[in-house]
TORKOL-4160 file (C-alpha; in steps of 0.2 Angstrom, whole numbers, padded with zeros to 4 digits, m for minus):
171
<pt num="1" X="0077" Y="0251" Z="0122"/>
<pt num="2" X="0082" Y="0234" Z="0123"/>
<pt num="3" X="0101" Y="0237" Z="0125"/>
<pt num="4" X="0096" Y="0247" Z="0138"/>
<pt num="5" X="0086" Y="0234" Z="0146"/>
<pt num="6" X="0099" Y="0221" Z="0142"/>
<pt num="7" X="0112" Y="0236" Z="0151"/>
<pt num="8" X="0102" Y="0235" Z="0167"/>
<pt num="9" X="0101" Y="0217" Z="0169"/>
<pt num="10" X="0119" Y="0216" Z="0168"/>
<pt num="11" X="0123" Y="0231" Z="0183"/>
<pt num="12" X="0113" Y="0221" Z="0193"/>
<pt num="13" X="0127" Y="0211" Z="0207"/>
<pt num="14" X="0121" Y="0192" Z="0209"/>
<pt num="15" X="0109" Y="0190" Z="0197"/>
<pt num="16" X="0108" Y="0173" Z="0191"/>
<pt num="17" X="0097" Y="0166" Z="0176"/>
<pt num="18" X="0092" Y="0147" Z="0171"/>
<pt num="19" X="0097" Y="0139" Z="0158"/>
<pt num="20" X="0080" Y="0133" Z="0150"/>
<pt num="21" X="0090" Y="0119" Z="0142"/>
<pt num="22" X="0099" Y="0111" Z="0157"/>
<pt num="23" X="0089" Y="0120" Z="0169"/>
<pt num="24" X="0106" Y="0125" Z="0176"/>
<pt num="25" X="0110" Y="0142" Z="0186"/>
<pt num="26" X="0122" Y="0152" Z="0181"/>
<pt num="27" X="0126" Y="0173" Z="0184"/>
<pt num="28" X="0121" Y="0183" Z="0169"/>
<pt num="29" X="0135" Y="0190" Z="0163"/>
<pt num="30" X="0140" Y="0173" Z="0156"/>
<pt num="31" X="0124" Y="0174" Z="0147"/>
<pt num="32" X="0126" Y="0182" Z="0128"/>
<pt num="33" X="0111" Y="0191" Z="0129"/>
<pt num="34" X="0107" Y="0202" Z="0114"/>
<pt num="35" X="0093" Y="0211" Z="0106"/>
<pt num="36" X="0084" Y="0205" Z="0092"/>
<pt num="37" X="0084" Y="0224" Z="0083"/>
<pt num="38" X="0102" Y="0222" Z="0082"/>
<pt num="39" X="0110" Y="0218" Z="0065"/>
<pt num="40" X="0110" Y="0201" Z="0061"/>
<pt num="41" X="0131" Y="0200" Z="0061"/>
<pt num="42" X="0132" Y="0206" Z="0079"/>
<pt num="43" X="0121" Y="0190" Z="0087"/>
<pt num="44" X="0130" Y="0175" Z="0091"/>
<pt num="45" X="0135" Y="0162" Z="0081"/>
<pt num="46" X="0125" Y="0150" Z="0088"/>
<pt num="47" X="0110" Y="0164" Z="0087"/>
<pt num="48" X="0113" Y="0166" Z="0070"/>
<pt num="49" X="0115" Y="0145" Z="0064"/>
<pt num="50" X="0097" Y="0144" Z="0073"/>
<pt num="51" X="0091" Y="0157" Z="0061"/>
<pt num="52" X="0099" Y="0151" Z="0049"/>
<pt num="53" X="0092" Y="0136" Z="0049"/>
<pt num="54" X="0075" Y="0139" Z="0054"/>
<pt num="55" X="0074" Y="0150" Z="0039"/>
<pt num="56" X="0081" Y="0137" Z="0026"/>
<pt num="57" X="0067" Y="0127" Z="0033"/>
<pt num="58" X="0053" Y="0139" Z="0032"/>
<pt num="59" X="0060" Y="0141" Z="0014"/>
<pt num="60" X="0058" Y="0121" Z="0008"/>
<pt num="61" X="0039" Y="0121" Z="0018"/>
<pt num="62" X="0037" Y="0136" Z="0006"/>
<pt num="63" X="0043" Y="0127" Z="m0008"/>
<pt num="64" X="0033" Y="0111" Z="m0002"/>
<pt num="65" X="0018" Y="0120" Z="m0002"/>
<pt num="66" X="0017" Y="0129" Z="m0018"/>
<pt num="67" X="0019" Y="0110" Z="m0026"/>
<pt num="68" X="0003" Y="0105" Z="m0016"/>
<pt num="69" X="m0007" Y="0119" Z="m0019"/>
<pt num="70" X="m0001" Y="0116" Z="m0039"/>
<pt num="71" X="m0006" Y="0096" Z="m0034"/>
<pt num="72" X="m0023" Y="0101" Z="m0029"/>
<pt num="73" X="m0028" Y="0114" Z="m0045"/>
<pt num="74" X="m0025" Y="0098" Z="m0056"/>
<pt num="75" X="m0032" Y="0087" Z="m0046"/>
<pt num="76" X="m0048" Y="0100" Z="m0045"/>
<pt num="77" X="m0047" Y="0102" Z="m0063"/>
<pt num="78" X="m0045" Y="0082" Z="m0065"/>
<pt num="79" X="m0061" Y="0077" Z="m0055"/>
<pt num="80" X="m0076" Y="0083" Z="m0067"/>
<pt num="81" X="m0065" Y="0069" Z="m0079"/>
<pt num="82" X="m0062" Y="0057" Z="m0066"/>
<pt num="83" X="m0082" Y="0059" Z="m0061"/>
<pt num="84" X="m0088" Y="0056" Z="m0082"/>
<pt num="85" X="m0074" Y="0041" Z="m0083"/>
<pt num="86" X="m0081" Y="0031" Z="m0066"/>
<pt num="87" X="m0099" Y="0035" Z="m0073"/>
<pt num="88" X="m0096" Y="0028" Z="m0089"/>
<pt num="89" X="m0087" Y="0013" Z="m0082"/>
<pt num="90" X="m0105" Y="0011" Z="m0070"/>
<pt num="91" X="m0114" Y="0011" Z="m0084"/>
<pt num="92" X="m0105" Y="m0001" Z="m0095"/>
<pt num="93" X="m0105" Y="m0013" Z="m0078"/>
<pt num="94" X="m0125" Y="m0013" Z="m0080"/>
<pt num="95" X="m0124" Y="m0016" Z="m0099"/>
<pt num="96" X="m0113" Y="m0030" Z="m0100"/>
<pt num="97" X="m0122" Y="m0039" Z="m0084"/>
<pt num="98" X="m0137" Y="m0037" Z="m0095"/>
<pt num="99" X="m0128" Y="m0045" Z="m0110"/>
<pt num="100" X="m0114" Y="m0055" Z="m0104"/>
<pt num="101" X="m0124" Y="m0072" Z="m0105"/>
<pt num="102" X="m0124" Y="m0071" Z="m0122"/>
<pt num="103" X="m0105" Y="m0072" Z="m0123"/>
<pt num="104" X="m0095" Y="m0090" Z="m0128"/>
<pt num="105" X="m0083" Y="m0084" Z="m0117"/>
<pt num="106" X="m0097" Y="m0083" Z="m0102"/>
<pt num="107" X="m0093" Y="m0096" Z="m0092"/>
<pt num="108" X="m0111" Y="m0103" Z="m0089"/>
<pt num="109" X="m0125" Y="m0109" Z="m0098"/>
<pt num="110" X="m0137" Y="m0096" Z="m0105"/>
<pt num="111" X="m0149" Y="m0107" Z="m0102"/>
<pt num="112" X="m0143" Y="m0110" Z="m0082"/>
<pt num="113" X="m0143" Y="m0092" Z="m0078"/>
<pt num="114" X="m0158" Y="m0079" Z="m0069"/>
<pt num="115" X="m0155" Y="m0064" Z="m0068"/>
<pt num="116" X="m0157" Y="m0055" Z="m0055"/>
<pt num="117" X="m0146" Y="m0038" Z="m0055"/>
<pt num="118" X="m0149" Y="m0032" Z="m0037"/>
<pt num="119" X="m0141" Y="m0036" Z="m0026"/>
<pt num="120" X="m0133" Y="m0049" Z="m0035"/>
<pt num="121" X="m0133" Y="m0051" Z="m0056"/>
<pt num="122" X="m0134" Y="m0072" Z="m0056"/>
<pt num="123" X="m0140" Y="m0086" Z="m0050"/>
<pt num="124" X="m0133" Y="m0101" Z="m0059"/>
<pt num="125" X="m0141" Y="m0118" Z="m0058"/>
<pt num="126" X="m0126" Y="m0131" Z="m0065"/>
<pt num="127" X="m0135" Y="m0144" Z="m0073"/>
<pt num="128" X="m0151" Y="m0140" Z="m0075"/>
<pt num="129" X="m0151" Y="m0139" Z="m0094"/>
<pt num="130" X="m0138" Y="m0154" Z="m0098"/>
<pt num="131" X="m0142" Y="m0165" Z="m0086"/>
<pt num="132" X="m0160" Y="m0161" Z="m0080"/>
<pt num="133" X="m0152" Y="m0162" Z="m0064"/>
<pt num="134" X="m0147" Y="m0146" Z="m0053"/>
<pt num="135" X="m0131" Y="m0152" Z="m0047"/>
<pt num="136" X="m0125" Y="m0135" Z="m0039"/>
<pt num="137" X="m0133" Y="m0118" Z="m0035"/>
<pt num="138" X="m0120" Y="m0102" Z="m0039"/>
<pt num="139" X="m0123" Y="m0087" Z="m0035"/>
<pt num="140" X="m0113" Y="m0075" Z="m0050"/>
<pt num="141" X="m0108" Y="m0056" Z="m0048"/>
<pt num="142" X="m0097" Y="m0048" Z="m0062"/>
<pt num="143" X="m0086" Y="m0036" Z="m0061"/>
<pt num="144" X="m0076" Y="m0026" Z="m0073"/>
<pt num="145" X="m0059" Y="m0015" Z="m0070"/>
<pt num="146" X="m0057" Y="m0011" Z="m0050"/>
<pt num="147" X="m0075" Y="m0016" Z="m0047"/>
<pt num="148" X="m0077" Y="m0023" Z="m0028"/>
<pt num="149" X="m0093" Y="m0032" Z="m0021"/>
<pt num="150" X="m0104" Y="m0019" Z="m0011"/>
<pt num="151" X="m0107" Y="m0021" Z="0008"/>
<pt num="152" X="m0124" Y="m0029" Z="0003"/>
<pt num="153" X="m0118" Y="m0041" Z="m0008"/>
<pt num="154" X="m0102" Y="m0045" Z="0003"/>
<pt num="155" X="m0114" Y="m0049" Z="0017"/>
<pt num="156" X="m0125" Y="m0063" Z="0003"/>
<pt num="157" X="m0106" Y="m0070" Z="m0002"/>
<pt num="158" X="m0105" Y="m0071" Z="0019"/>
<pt num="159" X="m0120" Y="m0078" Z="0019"/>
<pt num="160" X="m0117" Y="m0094" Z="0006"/>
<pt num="161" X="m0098" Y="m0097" Z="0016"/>
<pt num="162" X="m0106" Y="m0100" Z="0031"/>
<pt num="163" X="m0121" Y="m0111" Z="0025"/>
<pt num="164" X="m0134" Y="m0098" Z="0029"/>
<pt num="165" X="m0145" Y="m0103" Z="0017"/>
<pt num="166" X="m0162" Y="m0110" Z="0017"/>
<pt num="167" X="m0177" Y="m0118" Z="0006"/>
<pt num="168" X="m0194" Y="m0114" Z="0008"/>
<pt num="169" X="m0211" Y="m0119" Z="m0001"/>
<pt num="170" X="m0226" Y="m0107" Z="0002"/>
<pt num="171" X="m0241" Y="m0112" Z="m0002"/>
């Protein structure tokens, strides 16, 4: 049926086609028109390097895609891990902000430090035990492995650069 088509197309006198490259006319018996239900070694050269190429390519996204749905099976069997290890790492956060004063490698005073925990674990008054004298007022957040302030308490450290900080006595 297409041969036949291609056939008719071809006994017509004059009949020109453009080229969808070069937008160019040109008569269409200078076109090699073939059918796609011929076998594969009758299409021209150029016809078959395009195939040829277009199917090594659909071959290596094949290829590509096996590896990344094999990526993400691990990484779904991975996360209940990754969910137990961050969890544990949470909680030791809160246990050692509890703690951490009690350390000599703590770089402050016990005896300078309130806690507070939220939104921020310290508040440090330098010089209140030595000297009797607060000499400067530190706000402390501790951190372990990858831990990053929170918006909240990125907004407080905001806060203290800009000198947005006030005194007030009620009563």
């Amino acid at each position: 049926m297409a041969n036949k088509i291609i056939q008719q197309l071809l006994s017509i006198p004059g009949l020109k086609i453009e080229c969808p490259r070069c937008t160019g006319e040109f008569s269409i018996k200078r076109a090699k028109l073939f059918s796609m239900y011929d076998t594969y070694d009758t299409y021209p050269l150029a016809a078959q390097k395009i195939i040829c190429d277009r199917s090594v390519s659909a071959n290596e996204l094949m290829v590509e895609m096996k590896g990344r749905k094999k990526q993400l099976t691990e990484d779904k069997k991975k996360r209940p891990e990754k969910i137990a290890v961050s969890a544990q790492a949470c909680n030791f956060g809160k246990i050692s902000e509890q703690i951490l004063p009690a350390f000599l490698t703590f770089p402050y005073k016990q005896s300078e430090c309130r806690i507070l925990l939220q939104p921020i674990d310290y508040i440090v008054f330098t010089g209140l035990s030595g000297k009797g004298r607060v000499e400067v007022i530190k706000f402390v957040d501790v951190k372990t492995g990858n831990g990053r302030l929170s918006p909240k308490q990125g907004q407080i450290r905001e806060c203290v650069i800009d000198g947005k900080i006030t005194h007030k006595v009620i009563g």
